[in-house]
C-alpha positions in Angstrom: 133.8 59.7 79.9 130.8 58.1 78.3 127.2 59.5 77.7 125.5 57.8 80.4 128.1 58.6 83.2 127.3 62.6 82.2 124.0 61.8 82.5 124.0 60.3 85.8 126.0 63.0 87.1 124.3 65.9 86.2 121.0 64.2 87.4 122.4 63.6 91.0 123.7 67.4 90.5 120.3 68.6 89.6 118.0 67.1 91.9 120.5 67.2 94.8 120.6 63.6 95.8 120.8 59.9 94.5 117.5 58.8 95.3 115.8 61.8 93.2 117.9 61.0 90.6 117.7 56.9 90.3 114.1 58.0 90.3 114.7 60.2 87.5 116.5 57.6 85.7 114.5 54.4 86.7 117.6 53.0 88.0 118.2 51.6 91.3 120.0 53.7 93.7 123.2 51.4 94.4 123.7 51.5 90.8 123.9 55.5 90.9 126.7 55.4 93.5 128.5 53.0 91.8 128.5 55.2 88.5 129.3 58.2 90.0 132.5 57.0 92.4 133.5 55.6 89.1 133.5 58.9 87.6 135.5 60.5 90.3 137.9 58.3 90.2 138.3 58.0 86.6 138.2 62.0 86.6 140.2 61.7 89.8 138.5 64.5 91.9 135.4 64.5 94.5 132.4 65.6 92.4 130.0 66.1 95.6 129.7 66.7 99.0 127.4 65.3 101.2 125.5 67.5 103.3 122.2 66.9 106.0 119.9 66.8 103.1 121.1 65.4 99.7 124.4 66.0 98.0 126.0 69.4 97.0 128.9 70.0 93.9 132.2 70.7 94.6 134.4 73.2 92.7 135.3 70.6 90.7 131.6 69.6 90.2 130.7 72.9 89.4 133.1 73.0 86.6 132.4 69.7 84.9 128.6 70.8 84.9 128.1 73.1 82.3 130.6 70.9 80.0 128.0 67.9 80.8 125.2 70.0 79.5 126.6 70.7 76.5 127.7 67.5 75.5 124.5 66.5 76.6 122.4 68.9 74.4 124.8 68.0 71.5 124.4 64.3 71.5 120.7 64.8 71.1 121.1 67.6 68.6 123.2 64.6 66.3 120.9 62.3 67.4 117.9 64.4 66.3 119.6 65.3 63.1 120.9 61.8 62.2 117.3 60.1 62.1 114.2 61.9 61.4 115.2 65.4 62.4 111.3 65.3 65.0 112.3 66.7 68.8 113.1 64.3 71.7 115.1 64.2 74.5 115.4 66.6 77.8 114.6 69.6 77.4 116.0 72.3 79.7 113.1 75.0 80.1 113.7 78.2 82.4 111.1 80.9 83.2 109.8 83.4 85.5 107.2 82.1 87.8 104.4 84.3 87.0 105.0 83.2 83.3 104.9 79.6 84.5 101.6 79.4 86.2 99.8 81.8 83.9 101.1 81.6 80.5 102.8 78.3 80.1 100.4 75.8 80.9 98.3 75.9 77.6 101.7 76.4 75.5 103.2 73.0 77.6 100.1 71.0 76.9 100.0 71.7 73.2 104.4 71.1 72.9 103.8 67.8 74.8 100.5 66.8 72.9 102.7 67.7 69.2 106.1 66.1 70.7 105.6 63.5 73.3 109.4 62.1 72.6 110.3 65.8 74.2 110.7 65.9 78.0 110.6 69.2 79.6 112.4 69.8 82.4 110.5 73.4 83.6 112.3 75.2 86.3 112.0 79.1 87.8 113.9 81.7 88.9 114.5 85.4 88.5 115.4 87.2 85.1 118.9 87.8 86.0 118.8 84.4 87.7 117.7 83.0 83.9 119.9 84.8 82.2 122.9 83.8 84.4 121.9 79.8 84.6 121.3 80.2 79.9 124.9 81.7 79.6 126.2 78.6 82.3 124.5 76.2 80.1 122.4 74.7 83.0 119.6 75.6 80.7 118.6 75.8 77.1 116.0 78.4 77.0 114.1 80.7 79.2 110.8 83.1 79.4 112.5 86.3 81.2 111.3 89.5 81.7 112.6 92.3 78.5 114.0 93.9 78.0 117.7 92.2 77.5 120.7 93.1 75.4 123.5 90.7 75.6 125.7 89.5 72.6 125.4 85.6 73.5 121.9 85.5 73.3 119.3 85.7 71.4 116.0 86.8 71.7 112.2 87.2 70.6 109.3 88.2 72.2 106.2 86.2 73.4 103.8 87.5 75.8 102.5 91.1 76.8 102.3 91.3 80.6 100.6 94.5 82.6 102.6 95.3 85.7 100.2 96.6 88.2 100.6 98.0 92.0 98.4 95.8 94.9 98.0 96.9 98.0 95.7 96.5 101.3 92.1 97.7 101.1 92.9 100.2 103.8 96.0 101.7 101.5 95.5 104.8 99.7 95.9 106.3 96.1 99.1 105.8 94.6 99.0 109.4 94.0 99.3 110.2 97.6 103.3 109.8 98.0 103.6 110.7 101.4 101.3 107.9 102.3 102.8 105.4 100.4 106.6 106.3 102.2 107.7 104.2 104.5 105.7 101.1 104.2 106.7 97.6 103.0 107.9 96.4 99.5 106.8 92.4 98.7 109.2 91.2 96.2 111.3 88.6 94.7 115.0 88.7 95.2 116.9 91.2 93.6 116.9 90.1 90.1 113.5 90.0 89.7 113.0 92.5 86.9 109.4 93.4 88.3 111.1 94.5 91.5 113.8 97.0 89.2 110.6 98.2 87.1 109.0 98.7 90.6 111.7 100.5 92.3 112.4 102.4 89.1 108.8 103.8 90.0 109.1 104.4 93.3 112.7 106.3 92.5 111.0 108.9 89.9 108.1 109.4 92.4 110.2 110.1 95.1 108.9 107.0 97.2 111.5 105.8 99.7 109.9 102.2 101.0 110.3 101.2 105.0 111.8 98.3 104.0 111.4 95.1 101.7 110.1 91.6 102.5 111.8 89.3 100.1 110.0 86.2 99.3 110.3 83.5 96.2 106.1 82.7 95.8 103.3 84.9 94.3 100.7 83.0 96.7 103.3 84.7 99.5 103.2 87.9 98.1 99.5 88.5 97.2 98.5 86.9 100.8 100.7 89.1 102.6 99.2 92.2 100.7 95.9 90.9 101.4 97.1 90.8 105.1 98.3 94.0 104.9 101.7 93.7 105.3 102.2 96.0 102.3 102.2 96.6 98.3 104.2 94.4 95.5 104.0 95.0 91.6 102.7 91.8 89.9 101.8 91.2 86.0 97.7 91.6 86.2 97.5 87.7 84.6 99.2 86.9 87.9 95.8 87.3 89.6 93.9 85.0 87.5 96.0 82.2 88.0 96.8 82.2 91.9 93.8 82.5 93.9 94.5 83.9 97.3 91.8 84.5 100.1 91.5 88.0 101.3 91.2 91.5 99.2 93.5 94.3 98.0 93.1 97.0 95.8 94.7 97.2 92.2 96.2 100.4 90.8 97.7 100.8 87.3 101.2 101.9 87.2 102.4 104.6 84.5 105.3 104.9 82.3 107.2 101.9 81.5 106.2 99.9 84.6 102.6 99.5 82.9 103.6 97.5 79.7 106.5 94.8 80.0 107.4 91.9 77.5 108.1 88.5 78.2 111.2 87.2 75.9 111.8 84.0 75.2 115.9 83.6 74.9 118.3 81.4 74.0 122.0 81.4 73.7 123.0 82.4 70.1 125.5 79.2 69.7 122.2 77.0 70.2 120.2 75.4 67.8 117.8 72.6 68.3 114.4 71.0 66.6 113.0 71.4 70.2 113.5 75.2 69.9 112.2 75.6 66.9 109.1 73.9 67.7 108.5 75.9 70.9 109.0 79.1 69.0 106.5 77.7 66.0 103.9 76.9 68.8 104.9 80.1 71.0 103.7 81.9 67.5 100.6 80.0 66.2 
């Protein structure tokens, strides 16, 4: 297999279709297909499926994925070490979303203005979701929620977030347990180490919720609190980088709810120029 027919591959893989990824590339579509039946038949298995919208791995797909990521990330590596030893190339970036629209933007700008050969390829997900896509290889670092304790990976932290408690207007003191019982949780999927710290809380205050609305956007949850749907924990920064219409009260939560670390993390077999700049920038 050469280079080029990895990189094709795990292109169409990651934006889900061949127009995304001749886009991408700066290719032409027909030229896409053409690489990738090659591969399949050179590797002699179906690679995708094709599905209403896009295209879809197979097993096989799946498994040929993280190999094409780290041959990927090692062919840059070489290449990176081999000439001037500066950062270029993809760059695989997960992080929780909060982090993303509230931390990262000023840290992005000032990685891109120092290392414009680097292209950052920023996706989101939950903490467990991070942690599960770094030790796949679909990724090469991530921001994640702390704390984390796992031997492959390494870690160091970066941010300081606040986890507070929004609800309605109309909803009353968090001190009032019986009130809060049997109203709505808004919260990411399980995974979402804000929801564990959350439910942690409620568990040790003896608060058993009426049920939980699971959603993937902050702009979701803090509308549907301002609605008065019912209450979600958010890091404070959260609320001075989404702007929502409507009001809802803020209340500090105790313990180790109030104080959580953001980590950045990598896998300890990984080594790159790129990460070393984000970490020198991450600390300056």
């Amino acid at each position: 297999m050469e280079l080029s027919d990895l990189e094709i591959f795990r292109s169409v893989a990651l934006e889900g279709g061949v127009s995304r990824a001749a886009e991408r590339l700066h290719r032409v579509q027909s030229n896409i297909s053409t690489r990738v039946r090659q591969l399949e038949d050179r590797l002699g298995v179906r690679l995708f499926l094709r599905k209403s919208r896009g295209l879809a791995l197979t097993p096989a797909g799946e498994a040929l994925l993280p190999y094409a990521e780290r041959l990927l990330d090692l062919s840059g590596e070489a290449e990176a070490a081999l000439t001037d030893g500066k950062p270029r190339g993809n760059f695989r970036v997960g992080t929780l979303e909060s982090t993303a629209a509230s931390r990262l933007p000023d840290v992005l700008s000032r990685y891109h203005e120092c290392y414009p050969d680097v292209r950052v390829e920023l996706s989101t997900d939950t903490t467990q979701g991070l942690l599960d896509r770094l030790l796949e290889y679909e990724i090469e670092v991530a921001f994640v929620a702390g704390p984390v304790s796992h031997v492959a990976l390494d870690t160091v932290p970066v941010f300081s977030e606040k986890l507070v408690l929004i609800s309605p207007e109309s909803f009353p003191s968090i001190t009032r347990v019986d009130e809060m019982t049997g109203r709505t949780v808004i919260a990411f999927k399980v995974g979402c180490a804000y929801r564990r710290y959350l439910e942690d809380w409620m568990l040790e205050a003896g608060i058993t919720p009426g049920g939980v609305l699971e959603t993937s956007s902050y702009h979701v949850i803090l509308a549907c609190v301002a609605a008065g749907t019912g209450f979600a924990a958010v890091p404070i920064s959260i609320l001075d980088a989404v702007a929502v219409k409507g009001e809802f009260r803020v209340h500090p939560l105790p313990g180790a709810a109030s104080k959580v670390d953001t980590l950045l993390t990598w896998r300890s077999d990984y080594t790159s120029a790129k990460l070393d700049a984000l970490k020198e920038i991450l600390s300056s």
